[in-house]
Residue frames as a rotation matrix with the C-alpha (Angstrom) as fourth column:
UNK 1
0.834 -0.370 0.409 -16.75
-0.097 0.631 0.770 53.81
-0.543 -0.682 0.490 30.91
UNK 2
0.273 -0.930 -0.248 -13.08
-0.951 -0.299 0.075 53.78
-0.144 0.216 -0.966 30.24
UNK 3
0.431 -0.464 -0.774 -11.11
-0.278 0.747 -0.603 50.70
0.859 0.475 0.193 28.36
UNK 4
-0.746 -0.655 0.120 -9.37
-0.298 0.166 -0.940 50.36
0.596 -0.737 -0.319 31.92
UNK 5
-0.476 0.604 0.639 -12.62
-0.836 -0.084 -0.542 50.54
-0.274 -0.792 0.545 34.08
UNK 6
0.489 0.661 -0.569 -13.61
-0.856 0.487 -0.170 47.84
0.165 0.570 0.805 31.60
UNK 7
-0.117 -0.860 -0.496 -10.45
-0.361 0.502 -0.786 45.85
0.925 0.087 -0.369 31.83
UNK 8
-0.872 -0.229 0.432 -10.59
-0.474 0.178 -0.862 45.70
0.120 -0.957 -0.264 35.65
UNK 9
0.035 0.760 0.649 -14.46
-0.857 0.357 -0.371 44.47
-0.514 -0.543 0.664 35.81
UNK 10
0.684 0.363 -0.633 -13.62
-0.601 0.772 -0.207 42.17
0.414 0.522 0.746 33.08
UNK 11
-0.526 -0.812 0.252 -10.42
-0.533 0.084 -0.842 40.92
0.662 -0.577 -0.478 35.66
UNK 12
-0.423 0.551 0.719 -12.89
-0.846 0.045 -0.531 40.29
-0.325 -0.833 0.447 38.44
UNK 13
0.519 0.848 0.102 -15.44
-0.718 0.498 -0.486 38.28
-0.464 0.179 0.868 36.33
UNK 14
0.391 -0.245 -0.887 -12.50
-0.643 0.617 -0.454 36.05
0.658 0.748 0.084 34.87
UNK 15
-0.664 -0.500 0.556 -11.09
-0.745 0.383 -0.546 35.21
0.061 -0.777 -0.627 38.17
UNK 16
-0.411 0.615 0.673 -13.96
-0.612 0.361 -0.703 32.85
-0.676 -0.701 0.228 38.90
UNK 17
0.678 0.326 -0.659 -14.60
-0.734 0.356 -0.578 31.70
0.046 0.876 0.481 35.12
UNK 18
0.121 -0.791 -0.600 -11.13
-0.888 0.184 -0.422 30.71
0.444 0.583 -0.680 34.98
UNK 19
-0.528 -0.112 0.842 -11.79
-0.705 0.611 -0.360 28.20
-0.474 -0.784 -0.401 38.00
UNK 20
0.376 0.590 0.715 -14.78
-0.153 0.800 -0.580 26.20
-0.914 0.109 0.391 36.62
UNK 21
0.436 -0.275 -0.857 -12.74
-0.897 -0.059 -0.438 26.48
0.070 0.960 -0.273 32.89
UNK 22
-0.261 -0.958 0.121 -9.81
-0.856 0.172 -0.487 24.73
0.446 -0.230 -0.865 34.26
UNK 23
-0.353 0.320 0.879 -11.87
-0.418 0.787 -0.454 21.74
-0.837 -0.528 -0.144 36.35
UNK 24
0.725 0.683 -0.090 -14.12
-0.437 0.354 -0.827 21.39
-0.532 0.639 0.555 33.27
UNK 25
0.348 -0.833 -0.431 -10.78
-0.916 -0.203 -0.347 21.27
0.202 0.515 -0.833 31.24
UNK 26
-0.306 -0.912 0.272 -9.34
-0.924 0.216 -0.315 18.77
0.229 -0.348 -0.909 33.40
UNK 27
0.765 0.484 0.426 -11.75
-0.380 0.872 -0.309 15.54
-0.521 0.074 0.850 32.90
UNK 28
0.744 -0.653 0.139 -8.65
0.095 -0.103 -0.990 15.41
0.661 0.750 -0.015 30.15
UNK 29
0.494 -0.831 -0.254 -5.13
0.774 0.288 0.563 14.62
-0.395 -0.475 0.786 31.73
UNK 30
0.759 -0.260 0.597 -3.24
0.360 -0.597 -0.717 18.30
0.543 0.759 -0.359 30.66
UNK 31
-0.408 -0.854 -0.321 0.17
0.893 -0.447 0.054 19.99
-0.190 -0.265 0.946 31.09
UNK 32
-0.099 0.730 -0.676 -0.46
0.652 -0.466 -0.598 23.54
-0.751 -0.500 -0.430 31.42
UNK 33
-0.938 -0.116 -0.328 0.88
-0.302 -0.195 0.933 25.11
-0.172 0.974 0.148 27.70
UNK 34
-0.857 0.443 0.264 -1.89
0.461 0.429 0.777 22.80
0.231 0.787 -0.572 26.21
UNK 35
0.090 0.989 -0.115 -4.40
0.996 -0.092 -0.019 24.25
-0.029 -0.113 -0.993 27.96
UNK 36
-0.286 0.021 -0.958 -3.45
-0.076 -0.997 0.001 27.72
-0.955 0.073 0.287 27.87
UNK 37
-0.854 -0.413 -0.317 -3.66
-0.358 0.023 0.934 26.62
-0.378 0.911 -0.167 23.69
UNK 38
-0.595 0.766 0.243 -6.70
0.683 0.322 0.656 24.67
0.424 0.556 -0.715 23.55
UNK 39
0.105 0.853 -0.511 -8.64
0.826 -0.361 -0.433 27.88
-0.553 -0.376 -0.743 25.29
UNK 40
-0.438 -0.266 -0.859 -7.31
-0.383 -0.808 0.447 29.95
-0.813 0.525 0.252 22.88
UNK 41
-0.864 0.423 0.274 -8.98
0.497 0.625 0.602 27.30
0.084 0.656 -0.750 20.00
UNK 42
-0.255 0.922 -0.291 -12.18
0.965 0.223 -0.139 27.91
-0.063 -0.317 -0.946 22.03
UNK 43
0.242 0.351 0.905 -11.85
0.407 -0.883 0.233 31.94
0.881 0.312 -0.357 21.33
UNK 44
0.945 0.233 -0.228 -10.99
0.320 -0.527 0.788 32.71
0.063 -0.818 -0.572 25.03
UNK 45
0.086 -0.977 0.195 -7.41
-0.138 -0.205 -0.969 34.14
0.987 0.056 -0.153 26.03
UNK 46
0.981 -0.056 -0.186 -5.83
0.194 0.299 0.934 33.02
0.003 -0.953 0.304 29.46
UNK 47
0.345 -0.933 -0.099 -2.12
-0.642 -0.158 -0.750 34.33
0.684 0.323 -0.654 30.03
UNK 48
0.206 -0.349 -0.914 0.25
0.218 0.927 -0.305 31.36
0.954 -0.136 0.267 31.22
UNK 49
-0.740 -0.639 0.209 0.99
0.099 -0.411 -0.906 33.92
0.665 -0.650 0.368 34.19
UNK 50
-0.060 0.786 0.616 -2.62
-0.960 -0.214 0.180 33.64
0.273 -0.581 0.767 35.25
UNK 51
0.663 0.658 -0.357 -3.47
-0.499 0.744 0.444 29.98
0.558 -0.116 0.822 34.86
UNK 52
-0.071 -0.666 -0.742 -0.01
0.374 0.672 -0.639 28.55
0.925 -0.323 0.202 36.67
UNK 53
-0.980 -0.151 0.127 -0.59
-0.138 0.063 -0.988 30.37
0.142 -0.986 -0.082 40.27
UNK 54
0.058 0.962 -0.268 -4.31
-0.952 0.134 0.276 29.01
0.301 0.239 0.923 39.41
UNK 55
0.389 0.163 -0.907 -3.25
0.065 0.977 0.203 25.39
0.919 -0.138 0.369 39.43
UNK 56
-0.738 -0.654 0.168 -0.85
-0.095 -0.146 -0.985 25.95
0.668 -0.742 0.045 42.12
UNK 57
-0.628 0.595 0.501 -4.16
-0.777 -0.507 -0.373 26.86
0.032 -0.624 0.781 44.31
UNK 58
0.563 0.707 -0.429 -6.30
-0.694 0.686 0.220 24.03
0.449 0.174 0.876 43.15
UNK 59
0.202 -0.419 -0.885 -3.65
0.097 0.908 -0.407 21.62
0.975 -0.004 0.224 43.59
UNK 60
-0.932 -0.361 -0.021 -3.31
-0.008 0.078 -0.997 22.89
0.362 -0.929 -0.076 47.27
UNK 61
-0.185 0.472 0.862 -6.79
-0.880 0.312 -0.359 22.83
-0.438 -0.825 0.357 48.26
UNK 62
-0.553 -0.101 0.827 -6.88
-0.109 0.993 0.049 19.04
-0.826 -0.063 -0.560 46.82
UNK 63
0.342 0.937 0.069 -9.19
-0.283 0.173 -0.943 19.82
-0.896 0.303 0.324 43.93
UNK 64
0.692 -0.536 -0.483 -6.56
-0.410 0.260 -0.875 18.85
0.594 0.804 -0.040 40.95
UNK 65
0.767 -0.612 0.192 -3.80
0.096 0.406 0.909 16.58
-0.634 -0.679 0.370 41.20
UNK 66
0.173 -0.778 -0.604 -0.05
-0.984 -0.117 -0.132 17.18
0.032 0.618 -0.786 39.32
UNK 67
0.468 -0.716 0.518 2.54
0.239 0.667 0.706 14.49
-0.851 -0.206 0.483 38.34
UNK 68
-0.122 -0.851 -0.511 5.59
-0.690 -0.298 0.660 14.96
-0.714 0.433 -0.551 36.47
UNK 69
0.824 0.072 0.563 5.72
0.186 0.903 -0.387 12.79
-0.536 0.423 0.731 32.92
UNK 70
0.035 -0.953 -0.301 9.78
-0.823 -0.198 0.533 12.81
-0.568 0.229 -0.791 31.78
UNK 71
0.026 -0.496 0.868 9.15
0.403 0.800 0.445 10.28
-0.915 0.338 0.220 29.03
UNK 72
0.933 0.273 0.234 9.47
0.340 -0.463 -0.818 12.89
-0.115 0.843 -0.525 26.64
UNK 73
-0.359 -0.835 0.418 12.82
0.447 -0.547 -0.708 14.94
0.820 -0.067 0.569 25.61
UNK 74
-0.760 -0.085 0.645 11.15
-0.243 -0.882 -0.403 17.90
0.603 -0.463 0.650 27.61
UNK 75
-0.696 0.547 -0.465 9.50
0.674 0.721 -0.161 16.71
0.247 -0.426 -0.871 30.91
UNK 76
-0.477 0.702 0.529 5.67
-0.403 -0.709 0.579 18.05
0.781 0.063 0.621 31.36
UNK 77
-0.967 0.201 0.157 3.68
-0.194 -0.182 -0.964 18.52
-0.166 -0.962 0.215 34.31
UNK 78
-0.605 0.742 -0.289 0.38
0.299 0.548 0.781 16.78
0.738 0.386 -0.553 33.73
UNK 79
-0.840 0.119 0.530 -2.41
-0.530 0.034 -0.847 17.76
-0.118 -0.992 0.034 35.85
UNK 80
-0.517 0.775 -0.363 -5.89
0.321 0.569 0.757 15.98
0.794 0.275 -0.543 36.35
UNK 81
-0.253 0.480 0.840 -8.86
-0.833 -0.550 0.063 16.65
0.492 -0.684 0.539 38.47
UNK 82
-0.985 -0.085 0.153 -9.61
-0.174 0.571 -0.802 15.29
-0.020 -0.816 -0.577 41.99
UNK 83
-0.576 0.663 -0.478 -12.85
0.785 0.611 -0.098 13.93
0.227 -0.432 -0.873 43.43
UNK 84
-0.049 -0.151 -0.987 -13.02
0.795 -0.605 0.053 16.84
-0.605 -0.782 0.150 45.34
UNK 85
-0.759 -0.329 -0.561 -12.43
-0.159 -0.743 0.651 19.13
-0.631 0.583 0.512 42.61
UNK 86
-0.742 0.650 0.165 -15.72
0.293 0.092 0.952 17.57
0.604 0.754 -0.258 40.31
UNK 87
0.153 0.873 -0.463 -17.76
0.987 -0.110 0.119 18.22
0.053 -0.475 -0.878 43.50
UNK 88
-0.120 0.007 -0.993 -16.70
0.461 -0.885 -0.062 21.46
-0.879 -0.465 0.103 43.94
UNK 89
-0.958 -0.103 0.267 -16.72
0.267 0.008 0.964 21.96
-0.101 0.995 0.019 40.15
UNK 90
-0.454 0.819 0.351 -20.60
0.261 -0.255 0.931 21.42
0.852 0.514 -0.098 39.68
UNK 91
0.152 0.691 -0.707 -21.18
0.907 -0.381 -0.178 23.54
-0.392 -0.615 -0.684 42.82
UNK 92
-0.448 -0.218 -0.867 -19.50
0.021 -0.972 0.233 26.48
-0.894 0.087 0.440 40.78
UNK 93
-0.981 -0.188 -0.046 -21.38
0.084 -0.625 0.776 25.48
-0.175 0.758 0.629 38.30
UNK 94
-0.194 0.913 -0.359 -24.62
0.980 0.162 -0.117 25.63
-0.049 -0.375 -0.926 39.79
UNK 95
-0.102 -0.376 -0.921 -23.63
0.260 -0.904 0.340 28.91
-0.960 -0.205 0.190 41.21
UNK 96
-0.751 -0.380 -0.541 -22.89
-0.124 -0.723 0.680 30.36
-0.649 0.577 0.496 37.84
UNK 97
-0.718 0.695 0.031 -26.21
0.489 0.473 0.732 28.46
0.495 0.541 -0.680 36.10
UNK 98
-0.140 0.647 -0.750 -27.86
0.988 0.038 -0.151 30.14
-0.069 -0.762 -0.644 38.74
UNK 99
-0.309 -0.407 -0.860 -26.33
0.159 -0.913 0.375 33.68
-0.938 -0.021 0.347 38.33
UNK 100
-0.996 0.075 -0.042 -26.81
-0.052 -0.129 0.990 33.23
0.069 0.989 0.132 34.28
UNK 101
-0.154 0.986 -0.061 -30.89
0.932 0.165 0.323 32.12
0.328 -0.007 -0.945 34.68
UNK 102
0.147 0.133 -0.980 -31.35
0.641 -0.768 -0.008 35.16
-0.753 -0.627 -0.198 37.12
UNK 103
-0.524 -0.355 -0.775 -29.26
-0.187 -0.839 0.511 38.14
-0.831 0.413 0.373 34.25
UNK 104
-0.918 0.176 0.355 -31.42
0.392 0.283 0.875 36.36
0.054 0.943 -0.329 31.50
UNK 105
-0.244 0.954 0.174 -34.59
0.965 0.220 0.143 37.51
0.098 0.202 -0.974 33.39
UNK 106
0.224 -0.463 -0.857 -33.53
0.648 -0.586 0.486 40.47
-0.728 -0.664 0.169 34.30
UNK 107
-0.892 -0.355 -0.280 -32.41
-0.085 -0.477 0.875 41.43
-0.444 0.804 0.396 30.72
UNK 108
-0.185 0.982 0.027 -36.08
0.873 0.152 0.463 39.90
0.451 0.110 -0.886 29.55
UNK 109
-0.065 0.668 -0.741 -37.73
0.866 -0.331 -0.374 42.31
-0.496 -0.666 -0.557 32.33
UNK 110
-0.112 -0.440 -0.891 -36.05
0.254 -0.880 0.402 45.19
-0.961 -0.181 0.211 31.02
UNK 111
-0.981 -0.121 0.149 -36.20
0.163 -0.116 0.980 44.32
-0.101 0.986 0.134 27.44
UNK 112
-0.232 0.967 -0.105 -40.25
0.958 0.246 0.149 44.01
0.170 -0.066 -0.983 28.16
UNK 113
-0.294 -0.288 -0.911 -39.88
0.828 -0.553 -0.092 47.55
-0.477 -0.782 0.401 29.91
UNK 114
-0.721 -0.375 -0.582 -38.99
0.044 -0.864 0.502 49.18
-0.691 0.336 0.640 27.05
UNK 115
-0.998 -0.057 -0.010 -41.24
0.035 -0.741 0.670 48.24
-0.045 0.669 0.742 25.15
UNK 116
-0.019 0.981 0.194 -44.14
0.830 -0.093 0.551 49.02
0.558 0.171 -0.812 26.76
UNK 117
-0.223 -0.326 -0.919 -42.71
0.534 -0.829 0.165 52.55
-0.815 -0.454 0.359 27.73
């Protein structure tokens, strides 16, 4: 498997991380810099061109909300999660608690496989 063929499946499988990151993220009142920074802390990379037509999306189907805070020199978009956005939150992260339980037995089966091949 090619560094590209890798790149692209690892594209796919961030598209959906990057959602439940971002809700989880947002229990926490953030502008979007900080969070592009504190997930870099956490070891992950996110490029500011991904996560800003991210909120954009959340904040239209209602699951984050924005507001504008200009008591600073340089004014920062703040966002926070909705109602809406914690329920839909711990259905993706059912979903993905679900998906992890499932590849753990799966890797178990297989590891068992071998060695009694």
């Amino acid at each position: 498997m090619t560094d590209t063929e890798i790149g692209s499946l690892e594209t796919e499988m961030n598209r959906g991380f990057l959602h439940i990151l971002v809700l989880a993220l947002l229990e926490k009142d953030m502008y979007g810099y900080a969070m592009v920074k504190h997930i870099e802390t956490l070891g992950y990379k996110v490029e500011e061109n991904t996560l800003y037509p991210l909120l954009r999306r959340l904040e239209k189907n209602g699951w984050i909300a924005s507001k504008w805070d200009v008591t600073e020199d340089r004014p920062r978009k703040f966002y926070s999660i909705t109602a809406g956005g914690r329920e839909i939150r711990a259905a993706l992260l059912e979903v993905w608690r679900n998906q992890d339980r499932v590849l753990d037995k799966i890797m178990k089966e297989s590891t068992d496989a071998r060695k009694t091949a």
